[in-house]
N, C-alpha and C positions, 0 to 999 in steps of 0.2 A: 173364978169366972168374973165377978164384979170386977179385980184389977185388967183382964186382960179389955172387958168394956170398956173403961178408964183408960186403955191406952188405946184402941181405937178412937175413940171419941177425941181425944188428943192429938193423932195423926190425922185423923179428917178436917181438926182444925189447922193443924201446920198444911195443910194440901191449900184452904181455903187460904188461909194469908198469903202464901206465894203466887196462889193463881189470881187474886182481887187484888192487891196492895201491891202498888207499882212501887212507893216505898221498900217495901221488904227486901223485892226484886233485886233492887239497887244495892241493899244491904248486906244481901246474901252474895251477890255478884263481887261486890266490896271484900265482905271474906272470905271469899276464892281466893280474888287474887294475891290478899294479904298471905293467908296462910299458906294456900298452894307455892308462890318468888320464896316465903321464907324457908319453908320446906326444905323445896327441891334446890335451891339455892346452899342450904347447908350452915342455916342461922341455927344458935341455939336451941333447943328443944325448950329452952324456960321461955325466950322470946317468945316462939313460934306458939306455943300454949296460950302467953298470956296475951298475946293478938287475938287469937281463940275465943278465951273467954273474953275480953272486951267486946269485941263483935256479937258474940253468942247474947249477952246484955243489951245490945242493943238491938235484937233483933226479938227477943222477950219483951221489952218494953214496945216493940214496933205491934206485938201482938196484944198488948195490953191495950196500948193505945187503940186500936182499933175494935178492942171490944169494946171499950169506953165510948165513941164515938158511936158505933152501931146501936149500942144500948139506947144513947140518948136520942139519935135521931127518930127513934118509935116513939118519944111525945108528939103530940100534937102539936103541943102549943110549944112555941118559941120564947126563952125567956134567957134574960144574961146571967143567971147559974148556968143551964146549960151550957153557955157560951163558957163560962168561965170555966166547967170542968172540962169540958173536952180542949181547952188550951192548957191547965194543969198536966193532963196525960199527955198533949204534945210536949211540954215545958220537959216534963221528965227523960222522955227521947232524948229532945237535943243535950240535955247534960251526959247522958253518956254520952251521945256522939263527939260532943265536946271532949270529953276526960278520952275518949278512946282517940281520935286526933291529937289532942295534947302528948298520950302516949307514945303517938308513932312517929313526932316531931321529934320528943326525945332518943328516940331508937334511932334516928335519920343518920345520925352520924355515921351509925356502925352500918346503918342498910346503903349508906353510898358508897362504903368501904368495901363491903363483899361485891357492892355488884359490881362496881368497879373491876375487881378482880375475878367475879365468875360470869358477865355478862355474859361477853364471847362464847366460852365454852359451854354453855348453857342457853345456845338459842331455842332449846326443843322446850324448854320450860314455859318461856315465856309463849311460845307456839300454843303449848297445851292449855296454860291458862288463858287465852284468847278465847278456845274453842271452849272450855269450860262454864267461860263468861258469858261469850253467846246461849248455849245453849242455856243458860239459866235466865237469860236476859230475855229470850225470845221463844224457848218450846215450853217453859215452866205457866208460860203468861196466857200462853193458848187453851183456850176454851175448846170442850170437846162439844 
């Protein structure tokens, strides 16, 4: 009973970072279309994974950071700790984003070589992840 509280409690905070943090949005939208073109494009399964978890990381720390931030803004009082940790838990974001970038600069070679060869054939892909984008870009964000 206490584990499956644990994970509700958990998916009501994944509901809240996607629906509050335009951030996330952007992050989550980011690993659609990563994972989704490598997918259905017909890259690697080690790739396509380790796109995955890159993104997956930074979208952990998009959550962390914004508990951090939440935390702090309940002071009252304004002082340059606070400033300094909630730019700490932003600083950590950008290093994965960094390293996960960095990553996909490295892969670029092989991802202009497939698509190169499966653009064409595979207009419905790129189709899909459009519509995937949006809708995470824009019904995820909508407040009921």
């Amino acid at each position: 009973m206490r584990f499956a509280l644990s994970l509700a409690a958990a998916w009501s905070g994944l509901v809240r970072l996607f629906r509050e943090e335009p951030n996330a949005r952007l992050e989550l939208a980011i690993l659609e279309v990563v994972v989704l073109s490598l997918g259905l494009l017909g890259f690697p399964l080690a790739l396509t994974l380790a796109a995955g978890a890159m993104a997956a990381v930074v979208l952990g720390l998009e959550a962390q950071n914004a508990a951090v931030e939440r935390t702090l803004d309940r002071f009252a009082e304004r002082s340059p700790a606070i400033g300094q940790a909630k730019d700490l838990a932003a600083g950590g974001v950008l290093i994965a984003a960094i390293v996960a970038a960095l990553m996909a600069l490295l892969a670029l070679s092989t991802v202009a070589e497939i698509l190169a060869r499966h653009l064409i054939a595979s207009w419905w892909a790129l189709a899909l992840t459009i519509v995937v984008v949006w809708a995470t870009l824009f019904r995820i964000g909508r407040r009921r």
